[in-house]
Structure formats: structure tokens, C-alpha cells
N, C-alpha and C positions, 0 to 999 in steps of 0.2 A: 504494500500500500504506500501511494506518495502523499506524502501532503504537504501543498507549496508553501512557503511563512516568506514575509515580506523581510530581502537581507539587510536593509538600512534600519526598518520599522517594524520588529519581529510583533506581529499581534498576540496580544496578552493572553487572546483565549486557544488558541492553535501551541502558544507554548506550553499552556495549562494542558492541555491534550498529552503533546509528547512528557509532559515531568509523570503523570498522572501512568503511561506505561512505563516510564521507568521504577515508579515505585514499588509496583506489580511483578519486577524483576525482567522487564523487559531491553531486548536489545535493538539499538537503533542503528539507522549512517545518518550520519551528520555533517555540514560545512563546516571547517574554520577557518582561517586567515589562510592555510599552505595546504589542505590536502581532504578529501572527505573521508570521516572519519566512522571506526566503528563505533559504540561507545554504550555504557549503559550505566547504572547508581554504582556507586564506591562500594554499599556494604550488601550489595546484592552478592553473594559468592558464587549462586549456579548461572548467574547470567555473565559473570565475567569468565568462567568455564567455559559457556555457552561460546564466548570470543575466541576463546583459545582454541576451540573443536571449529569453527568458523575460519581460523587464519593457519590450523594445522600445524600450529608449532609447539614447540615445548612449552612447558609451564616457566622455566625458568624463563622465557624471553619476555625482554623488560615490556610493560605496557603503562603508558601514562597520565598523569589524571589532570582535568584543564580546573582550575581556581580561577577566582572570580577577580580577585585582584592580591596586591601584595600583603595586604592583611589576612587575606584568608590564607595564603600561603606560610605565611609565620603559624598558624594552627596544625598543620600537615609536613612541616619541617622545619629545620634549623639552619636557619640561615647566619653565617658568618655577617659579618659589620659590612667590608665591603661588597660579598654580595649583596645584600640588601641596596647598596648604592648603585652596582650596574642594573641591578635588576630595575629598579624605579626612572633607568635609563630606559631599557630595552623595550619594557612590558607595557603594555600589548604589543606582542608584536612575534614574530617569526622565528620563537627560540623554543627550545625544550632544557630546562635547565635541572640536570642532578644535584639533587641536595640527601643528605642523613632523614629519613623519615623521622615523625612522633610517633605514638602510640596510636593517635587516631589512624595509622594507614592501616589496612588488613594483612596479617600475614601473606597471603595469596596476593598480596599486589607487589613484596619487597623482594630484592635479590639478596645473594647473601651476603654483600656490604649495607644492608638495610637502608638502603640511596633509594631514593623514587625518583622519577622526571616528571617533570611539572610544569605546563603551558599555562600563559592568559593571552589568548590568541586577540587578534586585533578582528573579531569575529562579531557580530550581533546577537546574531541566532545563537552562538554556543555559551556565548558567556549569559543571555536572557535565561539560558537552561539551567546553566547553574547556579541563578541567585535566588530562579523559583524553586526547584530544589533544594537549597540552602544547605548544600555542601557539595564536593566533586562526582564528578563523571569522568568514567574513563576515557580515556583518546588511544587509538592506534589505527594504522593506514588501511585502506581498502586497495587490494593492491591486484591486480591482474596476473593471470596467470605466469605471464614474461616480468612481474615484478614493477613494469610499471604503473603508475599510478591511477584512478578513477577520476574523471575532472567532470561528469556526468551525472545527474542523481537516477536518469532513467539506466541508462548502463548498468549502474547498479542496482537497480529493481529488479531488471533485465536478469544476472546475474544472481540475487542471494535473496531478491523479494519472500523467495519464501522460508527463507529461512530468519529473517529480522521481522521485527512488528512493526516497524514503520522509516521510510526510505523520508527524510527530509529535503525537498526540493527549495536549495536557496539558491539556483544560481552555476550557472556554468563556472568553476575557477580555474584559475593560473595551477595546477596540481603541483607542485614542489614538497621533498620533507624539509619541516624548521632545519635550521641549526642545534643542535646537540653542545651544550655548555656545562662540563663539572665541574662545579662550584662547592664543593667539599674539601676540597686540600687549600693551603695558602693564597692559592691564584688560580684563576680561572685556567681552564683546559680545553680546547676546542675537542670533542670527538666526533662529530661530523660537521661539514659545511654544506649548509641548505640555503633557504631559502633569506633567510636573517643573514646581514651584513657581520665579519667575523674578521676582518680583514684587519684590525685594531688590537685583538688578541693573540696570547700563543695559542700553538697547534699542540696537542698531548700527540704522546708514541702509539 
């Protein structure tokens, strides 16, 4: 099923819809700023199962949860001083950034340096979802079978409609993944270069 939401002017009642299957434990695709995403509630644990039998990977591969803005993110990890300072550079905006989880993240969401990645995408629709939800959603790529990306919400209907409860149509995008930023040791650490400018910081090994 699609259902279109306005991407500048997300209407209040079509988001109440989508938070309203998420709480039900449902999984959705979703728009953000770089890529359409899978995504479902933080502390649903068979729906984010659900992703993992969906994208056919291990458990252990990282999947990461979009926050609403920097305050929420200080609830869900611990951010060093001057992360805190790039990030309120960056955010919103085209970064994935690793930090130390808290207690609030689920088991089933941490690796085992207990890091999460963590978006505020420069998004409408995604971030509308999570402050009527009023806490994270997961984000991970919808990815084609050659690995590249979905920039299509019908494609993807096309593809897994029936296996998600609802295809969010916001909008044809630019498909890129973020940038990948570790912000856990002294200094930032680029691990991947996406779609966010990185060209400022070092590259990790």
C-alpha cells in the first residue's frame, strides 16, 4: 500500500496513520534526506527482525535509528563535548554518526562496541514520524538487488509491497548513502563518504 504525504508539509493526519502502524509493530519504507529507507518503532523487536529477514543479513549488521534533533540524541547516546559541537554543525543533514549507546537503545539494535549510528536527516516526513512517535525509528537502505539504491517509492511497492505495511510516497530522490562519522574516540573518523560533505575531516583505516 502507498500513501502519498506532502514532502515540504507532511499532513498531520496521514502521519498519525503511519506512527499509529508503527506502534502495532509495523514495518514501513520511508524518505529521508539521502536514500528510502526501511524502518519501523525502536522497541518493537519482531519488527526490526522483520528488517533483518527483509535485507537478508546478519543480525550483527549495524542498523540505524533517525532522532529528532540533538536533544533527543543526548537520550540515546553519549556524546563527547566536541561532538556535540560538529554535530549542531552538521545536523540535519546527510551524516550517520556513531556514538556509545545508553540504556535506552535495545540490545538487538547494538554491536558489540555498544556504538549505534544515528541520523537527523534534513527530511520532513521522517523526522514528523519521529516526534509523533516521540522516540526513534529505525533507518536502513532499501537496496536493489545489484546493491544499488531505490530512488522510487512505487519500485519499491513494486518490489516488497507485500511484505511492509505501508510504502511512503514522498517524492522521487537524489538516492545516495549519508556519510558514516565515528565520533566515539578523540576525533572524528570518516568510515564512509556519502552523500554529506567530509572533505574537512580525517578518513579512519
Amino acid at each position: 500500500m502507498i500513501l502519498k504525504i506532502n514532502p515540504v508539509n507532511p499532513q498531520p493526519r496521514l502521519i498519525r496513520k503511519v506512527v499509529d502502524i508503527l506502534q502495532d509493530g509495523g514495518v514501513i519504507a520511508y524518505p529521508t534526506d539521502t536514500i528510502y529507507g526501511l524502518g519501523c518503532d525502536l522497541y518493537q523487536k519482531e519488527a526490526i527482525q522483520r528488517i533483518h529477514r527483509l535485507k537478508r543479513h546478519r543480525k550483527s549488521k549495524r542498523l540505524s535509528i533517525i532522532c529528532a534533533d540533538l536533544k533527543d540524541i543526548s537520550r540515546y547516546a553519549h556524546v563527547p563535548d566536541y561532538a556535540y559541537r560538529m554535530m549542531k554543525q552538521l545536523l540535519p543533514g546527510a551524516y550517520t554518526v556513531i556514538l556509545e549507546a545508553t540504556k535506552l537503545v535495545p540490545r538487538i539494535m547494538l554491536t558489540d562496541q555498544r556504538t549505534v549510528g544515528i541520523r537527523v536527516p534534513d527530511n520532513a516526513i521522517s523526522l514528523a514520524l519521529v516526534r509523533e512517535l516521540g522516540h526513534p525509528i529505525i533507518t536502513t537502505s532499501v537496496t536493489k538487488p545489484d546493491e544499488s539504491l531505490y530512488n522510487d517509492p512505487d519500485e519499491i511497492d513494486e518490489m516488497f509491497g507485500k511484505s511492509l505495511d505501508i510504502v511512503i510516497d514522498g517524492g522521487r530522490i537524489a538516492a545516495r548513502h549519508s556519510s558514516m562519522i565515528d565520533l566515539t574516540g578523540d576525533q572524528p573518523k570518516v568510515l564512509r563518504e556519502g552523500k554529506g560533505d567530509v572533505s574537512f575531516m580525517p578518513t579512519g583505516e
